[in-house]
KEMI-128690 format. One record per residue (C-alpha): x, y, z. Coordinates in steps of 0.2 Angstrom, whole numbers, padded with zeros to 4 digits, always signed. Each point is the difference from the previous one (the first is absolute). Example, Ala and Ser with C-alpha at 12.3 -4.5 7.8 and 13.67 -1.06 7.14 Angstrom:
% residues 2
+0062-0022+0039;+0006+0017-0003;
% end
This chain:
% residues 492
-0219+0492+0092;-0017-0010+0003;+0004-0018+0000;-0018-0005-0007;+0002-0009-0017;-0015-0002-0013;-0007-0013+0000;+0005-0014-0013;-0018-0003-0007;-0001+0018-0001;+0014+0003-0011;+0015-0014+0000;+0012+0011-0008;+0000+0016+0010;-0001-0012+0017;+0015-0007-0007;+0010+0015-0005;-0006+0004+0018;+0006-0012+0009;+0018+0002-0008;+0003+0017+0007;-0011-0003+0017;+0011-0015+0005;+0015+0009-0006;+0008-0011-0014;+0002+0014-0013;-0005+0014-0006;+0001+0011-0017;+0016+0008-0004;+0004+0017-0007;+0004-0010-0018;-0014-0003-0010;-0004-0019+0002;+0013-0004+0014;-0002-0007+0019;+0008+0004+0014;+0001-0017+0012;-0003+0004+0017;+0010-0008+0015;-0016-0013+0005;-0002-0003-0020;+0018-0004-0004;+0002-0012+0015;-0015-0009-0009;+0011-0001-0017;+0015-0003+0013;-0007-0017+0006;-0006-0003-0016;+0018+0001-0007;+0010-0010+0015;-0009-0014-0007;-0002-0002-0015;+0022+0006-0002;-0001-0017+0012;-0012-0008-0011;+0011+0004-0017;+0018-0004+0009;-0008-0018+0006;-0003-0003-0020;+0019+0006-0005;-0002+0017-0004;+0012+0015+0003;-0005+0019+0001;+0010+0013-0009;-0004+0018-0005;+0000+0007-0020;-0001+0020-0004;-0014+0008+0000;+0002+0006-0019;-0001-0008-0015;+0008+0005-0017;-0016+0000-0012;+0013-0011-0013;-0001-0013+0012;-0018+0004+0004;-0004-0003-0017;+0009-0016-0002;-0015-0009+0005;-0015+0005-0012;-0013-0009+0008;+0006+0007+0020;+0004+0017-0009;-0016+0000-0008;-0011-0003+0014;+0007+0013+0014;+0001+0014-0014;-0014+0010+0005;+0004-0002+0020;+0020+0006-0004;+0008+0014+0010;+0015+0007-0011;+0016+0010+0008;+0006+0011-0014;+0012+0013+0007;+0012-0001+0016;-0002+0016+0006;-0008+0017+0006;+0005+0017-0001;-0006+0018+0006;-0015+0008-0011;+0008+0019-0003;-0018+0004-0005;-0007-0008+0017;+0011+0005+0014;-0001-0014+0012;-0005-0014-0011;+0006-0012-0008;-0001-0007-0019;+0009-0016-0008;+0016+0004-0008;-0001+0000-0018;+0017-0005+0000;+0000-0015+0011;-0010-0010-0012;+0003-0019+0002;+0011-0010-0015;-0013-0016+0003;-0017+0004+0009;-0003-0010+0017;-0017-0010+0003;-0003-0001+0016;-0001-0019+0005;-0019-0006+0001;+0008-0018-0002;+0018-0005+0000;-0001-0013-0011;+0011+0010-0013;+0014+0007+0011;+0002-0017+0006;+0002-0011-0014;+0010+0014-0007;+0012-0004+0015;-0004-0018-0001;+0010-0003-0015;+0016+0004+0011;-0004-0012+0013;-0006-0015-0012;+0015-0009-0010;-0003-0018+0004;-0012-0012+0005;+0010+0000+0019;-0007+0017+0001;-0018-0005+0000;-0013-0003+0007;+0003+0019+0007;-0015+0005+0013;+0001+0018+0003;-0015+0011+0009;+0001+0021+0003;-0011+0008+0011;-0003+0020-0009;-0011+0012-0006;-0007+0001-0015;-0008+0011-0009;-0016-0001-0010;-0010+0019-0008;-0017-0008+0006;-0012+0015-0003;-0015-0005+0009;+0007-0006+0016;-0003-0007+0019;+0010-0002+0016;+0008-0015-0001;-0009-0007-0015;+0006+0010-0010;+0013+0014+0000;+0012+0006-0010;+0015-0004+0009;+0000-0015+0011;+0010-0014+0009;+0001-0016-0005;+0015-0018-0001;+0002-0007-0019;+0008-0015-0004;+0010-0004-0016;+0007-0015-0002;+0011-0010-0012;-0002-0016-0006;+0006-0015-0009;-0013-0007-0008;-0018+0003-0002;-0006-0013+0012;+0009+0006+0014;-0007+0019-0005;-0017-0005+0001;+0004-0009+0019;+0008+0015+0004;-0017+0011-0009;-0012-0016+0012;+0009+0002+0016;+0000+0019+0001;-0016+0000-0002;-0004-0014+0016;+0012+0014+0008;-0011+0013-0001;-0016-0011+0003;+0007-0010+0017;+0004+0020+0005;-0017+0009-0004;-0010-0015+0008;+0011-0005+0015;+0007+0018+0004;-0015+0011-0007;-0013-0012+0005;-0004+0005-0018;-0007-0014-0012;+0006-0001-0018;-0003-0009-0016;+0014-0006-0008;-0002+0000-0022;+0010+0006-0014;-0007+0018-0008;-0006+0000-0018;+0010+0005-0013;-0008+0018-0001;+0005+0002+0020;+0020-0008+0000;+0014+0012+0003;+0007+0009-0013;+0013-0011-0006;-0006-0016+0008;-0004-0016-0009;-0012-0006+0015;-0004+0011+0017;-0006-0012+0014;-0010+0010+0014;-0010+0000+0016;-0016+0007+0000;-0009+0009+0016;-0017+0003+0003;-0003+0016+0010;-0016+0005+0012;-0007+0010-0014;-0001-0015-0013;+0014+0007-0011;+0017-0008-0002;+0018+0002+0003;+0015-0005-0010;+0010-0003+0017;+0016-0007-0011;+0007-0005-0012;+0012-0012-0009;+0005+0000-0016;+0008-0012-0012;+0012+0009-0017;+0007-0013-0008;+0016+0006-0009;-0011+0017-0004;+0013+0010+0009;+0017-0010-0002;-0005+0003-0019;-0001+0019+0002;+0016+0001+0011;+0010-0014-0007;+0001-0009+0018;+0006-0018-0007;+0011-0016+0012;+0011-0013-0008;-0009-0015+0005;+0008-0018+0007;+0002-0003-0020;+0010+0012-0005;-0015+0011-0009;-0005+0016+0001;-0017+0002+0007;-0012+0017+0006;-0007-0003+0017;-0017-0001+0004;-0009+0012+0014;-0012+0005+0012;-0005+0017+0012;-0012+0000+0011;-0007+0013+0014;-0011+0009+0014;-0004+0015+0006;-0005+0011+0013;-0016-0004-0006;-0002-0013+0008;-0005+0010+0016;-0013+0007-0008;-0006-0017-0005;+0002-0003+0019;-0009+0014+0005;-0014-0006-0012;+0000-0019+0004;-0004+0002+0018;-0003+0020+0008;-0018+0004+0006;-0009+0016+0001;+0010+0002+0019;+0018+0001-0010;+0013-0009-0006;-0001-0018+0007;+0016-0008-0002;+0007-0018+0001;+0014-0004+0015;+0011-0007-0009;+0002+0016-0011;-0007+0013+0014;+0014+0014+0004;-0007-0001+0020;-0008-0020+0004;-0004+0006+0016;-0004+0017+0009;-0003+0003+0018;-0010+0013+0008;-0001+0006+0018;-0014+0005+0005;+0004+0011+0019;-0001+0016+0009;+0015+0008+0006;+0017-0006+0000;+0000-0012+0013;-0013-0010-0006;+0009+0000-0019;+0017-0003+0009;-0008-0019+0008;-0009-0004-0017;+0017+0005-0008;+0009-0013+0011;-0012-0012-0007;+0000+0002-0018;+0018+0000-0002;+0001-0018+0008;-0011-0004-0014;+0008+0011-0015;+0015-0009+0005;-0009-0017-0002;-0008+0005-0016;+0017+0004-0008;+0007-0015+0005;-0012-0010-0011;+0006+0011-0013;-0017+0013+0000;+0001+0019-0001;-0009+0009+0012;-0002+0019+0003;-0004+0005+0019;-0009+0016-0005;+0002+0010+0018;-0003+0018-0009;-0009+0011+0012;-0005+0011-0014;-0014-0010-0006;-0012-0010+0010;-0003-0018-0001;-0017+0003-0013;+0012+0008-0012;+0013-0011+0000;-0013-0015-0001;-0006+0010-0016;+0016+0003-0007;+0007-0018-0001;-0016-0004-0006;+0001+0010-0013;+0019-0007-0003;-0006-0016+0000;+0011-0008+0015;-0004-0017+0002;-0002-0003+0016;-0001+0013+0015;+0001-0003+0018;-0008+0013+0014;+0006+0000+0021;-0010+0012+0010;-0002+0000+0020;-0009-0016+0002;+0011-0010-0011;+0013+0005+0013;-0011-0005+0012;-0006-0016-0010;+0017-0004-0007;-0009+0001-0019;+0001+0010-0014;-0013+0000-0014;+0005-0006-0018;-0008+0006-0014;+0000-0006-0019;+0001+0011-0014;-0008-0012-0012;-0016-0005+0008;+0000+0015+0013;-0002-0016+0015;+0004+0005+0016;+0008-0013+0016;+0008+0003+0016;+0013-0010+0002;+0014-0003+0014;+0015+0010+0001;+0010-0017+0000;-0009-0008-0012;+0000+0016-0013;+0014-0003-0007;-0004-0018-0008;-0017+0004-0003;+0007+0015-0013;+0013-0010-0008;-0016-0012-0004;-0013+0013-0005;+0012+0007-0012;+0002-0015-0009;-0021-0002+0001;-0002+0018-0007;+0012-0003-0014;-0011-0016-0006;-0014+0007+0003;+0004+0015-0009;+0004-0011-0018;-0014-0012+0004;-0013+0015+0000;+0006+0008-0019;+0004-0018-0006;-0019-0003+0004;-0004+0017-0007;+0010-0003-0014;-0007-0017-0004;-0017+0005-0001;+0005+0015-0012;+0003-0015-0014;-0012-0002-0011;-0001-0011-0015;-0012+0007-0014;-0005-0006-0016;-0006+0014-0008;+0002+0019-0005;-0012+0007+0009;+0002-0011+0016;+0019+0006-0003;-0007+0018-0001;-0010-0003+0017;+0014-0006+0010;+0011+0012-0004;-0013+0014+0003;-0009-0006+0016;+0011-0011+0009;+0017+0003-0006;+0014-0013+0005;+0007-0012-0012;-0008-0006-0015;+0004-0018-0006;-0004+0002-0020;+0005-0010-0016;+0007+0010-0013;+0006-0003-0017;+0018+0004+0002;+0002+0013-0010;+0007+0022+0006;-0017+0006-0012;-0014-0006+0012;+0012+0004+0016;+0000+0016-0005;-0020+0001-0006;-0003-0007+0018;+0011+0013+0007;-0009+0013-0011;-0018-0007+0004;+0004-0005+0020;+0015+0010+0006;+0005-0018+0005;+0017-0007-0006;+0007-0020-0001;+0009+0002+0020;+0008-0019-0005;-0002-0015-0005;+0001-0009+0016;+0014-0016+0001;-0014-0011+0006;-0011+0005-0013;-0013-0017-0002;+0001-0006-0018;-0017+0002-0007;-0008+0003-0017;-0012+0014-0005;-0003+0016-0008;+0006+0017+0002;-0011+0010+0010;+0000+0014-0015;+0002-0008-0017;-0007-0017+0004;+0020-0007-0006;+0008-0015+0008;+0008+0001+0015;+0008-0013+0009;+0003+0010+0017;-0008+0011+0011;+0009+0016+0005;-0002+0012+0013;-0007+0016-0004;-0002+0018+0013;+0000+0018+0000;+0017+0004+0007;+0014+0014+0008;
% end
């Protein structure tokens, strides 16, 4: 397979959809709508995994795993939740498959094998586990109780894209339980500084943190805080969510605790969730028409080395040579891959971590031995240095650390000059058309002019940022008071 990517002026999409299989993170399945995760993508979601599990554990929480199935009763318990994942359901109905005797060799679903109570395949738990909920909750000693799964869900998207958007994909959701509403909304607030402090220190990914508007919330929530990503193209990313339920779902399953007084009292609760699609928001935050570009603290491979030699002696004394410094490396905790493959040549293997976005790579040839060098390039800027053998060591543990700032520094300057404040309709209408990014708008408040904005731009409220300056003014449509702006984008 040619390892040339379109251009992303040329066509941001298909260079993106590209990239994916090129740098092999995924690829389509043989089911409609579904991915399969490749080895160097999955070690991606790996990393990404490890901490934020260490992130969650350090705030209290516990993981645990719920089926996979959900009786629609307790599907419907929840209108609201029901209501809005209707349409995106995928429904078991019978158990079982039998011969066709008018097709030899196939098979057809049993007639007889009908299920009693037809399954909804989970595209969130929030049913199944308050349904199992009111079990573990008696007594105000049982709360608060902190509990996180790492699953799959599924979701009948029809239009979808690797990553972004598939019909099937992996994801960790917490449901908590608590006491009162105050100690929900804590629980709602510092979820969401979670998944911000992850997506800016880990991702290198800048984010703005708002609530959404009342037309955007999760079915079933009372409030849904998010953080917001701006991506190379000027569209946004919903990059996670956390959501606030009240007593929404202790109501539908009866989930109530006997307080300190004696009463009876339902609990109040919160979920809240990523996805793999937070690699394609990396992919999108920082990648380049060259390939994947990746940040080190996430990367698969930090570090790759390269020999550059003829014939076996000469790659036996470079070998000598790197492993003293693989061994180094690892010692300060970085991952390196010595790439001695004689299969390919050095041009190709250059290309090919390129293209996999390897932060940094390190090349020996016949007058580094000589020298007692080695050249050490970056992925990010593509800079080039020869460095000492004895000094390469420190040196790399430094660049990382310089690659991973630079890397949030360069899209947090992107980013921030993709704000822009408008005070009118056809200045909204401009931005959204010519330069894209965030749009810092006032609007009246009310789900009829998000939607006619929607209709007229394409362009939906993304949030309503938590620093969002008090300020009088009109509504950039109907001319209504406002008393805050709110961000504005075309989106994934």
């Amino acid at each position: 397979m040619s390892k040339h990517l379109t251009k992303r002026a040329e066509d941001y999409s298909k260079w993106y959809n590209e990239l994916i299989v090129k740098a092999d993170l995924a690829e389509n399945s043989a089911v409609r709508g579904c991915m399969v995760i490749k080895p160097y993508g999955f070690a991606i979601w790996e990393n990404m995994q490890k901490e934020l599990d260490r992130m969650f554990k350090e705030t209290g929480h516990q993981n645990a795993y719920f089926p996979l199935f959900v009786p629609k009763s307790l599907f419907e318990a929840e209108e609201k939740n029901a209501e809005g994942f209707a349409k995106e359901c995928a429904v078991v109905t019978h158990y079982r498959l039998q011969n066709d005797p008018d097709n030899e060799g196939k098979l057809r679903v049993d007639p007889e094998a009908k299920l009693e109570e037809e399954l909804v395949v989970r595209p969130t738990s929030e049913a199944i586990i308050w349904n199992t909920y009111k079990g573990w909750i008696q007594s105000h000693r049982d709360l608060p109780l902190l509990v996180n799964q790492w699953a799959n869900v599924v979701r009948w998207e029809m239009r979808t894209r690797l990553f972004l958007r598939t019909a099937e994909f992996l994801w960790q959701e917490g449901h908590t339980a608590h006491a009162t509403k105050a100690e929900a909304m804590a629980e709602a607030k510092q979820m969401q500084e979670v998944y911000a402090t992850f997506a800016e220190e880990f991702m290198a990914m800048p984010v703005v943190k708002g609530a959404k508007s009342e037309s955007e919330r999760f079915a079933g929530a009372d409030d849904t805080l998010t953080i917001e990503a701006l991506m190379q193209d000027g569209k946004a990313l919903q990059a996670g969510t956390s959501h606030f339920l009240g007593q929404n779902f202790a109501k539908a399953f009866d989930v109530k605790y006997t307080s300190k007084e004696g009463k009876q009292e339902y609990v109040w609760a919160t979920s809240w969730g990523v996805s793999t699609r937070l690699i394609g928001g990396l992919i999108m935050t920082h990648s380049d028409d060259a390939g994947l570009v990746l940040p080190p603290k996430l990367a698969p491979i930090q570090v790759v080395i390269v020999p550059i030699y003829k014939g076996e002696e000469q790659l036996n004394a470079i070998s000598e040579k790197v492993n003293v410094i693989v061994k180094e490396l690892r010692a300060k905790g970085i991952s390196v891959k010595f790439d001695d493959r004689d299969t390919f040549r050095p041009g190709a293997k250059f290309a090919e971590y390129e293209l996999k976005g390897v932060p940094v790579r390190i090349a020996m040839g016949k007058r580094d031995l000589e020298n007692g060098t080695v050249e050490v390039a970056r992925r990010d800027t593509f800079e080039k240095k020869i460095i000492k053998q004895e000094s390469v060591a420190n040196h790399v543990y430094y660049l990382l650390g310089k690659i991973q700032e630079n890397l949030y520094e360069r899209a947090l300057t992107y980013r921030n000059e993709h704000i822009t404040e408008v005070n009118s309709f056809e200045e909204f209408k401009d931005v959204i058309e010519n330069k894209g990014g965030f749009v810092s708008a006032h609007w009246d408040g009310t789900i009829e002019t998000e939607d006619k904005i929607k209709e007229l731009t394409k362009a939906t409220i993304r949030c309503i940022p938590n620093d969002a300056k008090e300020e009088e003014g009109v509504c950039v449509l109907t001319g209504k008071y406002s008393a805050k702006r709110v961000l504005f984008a075309k989106a994934y």
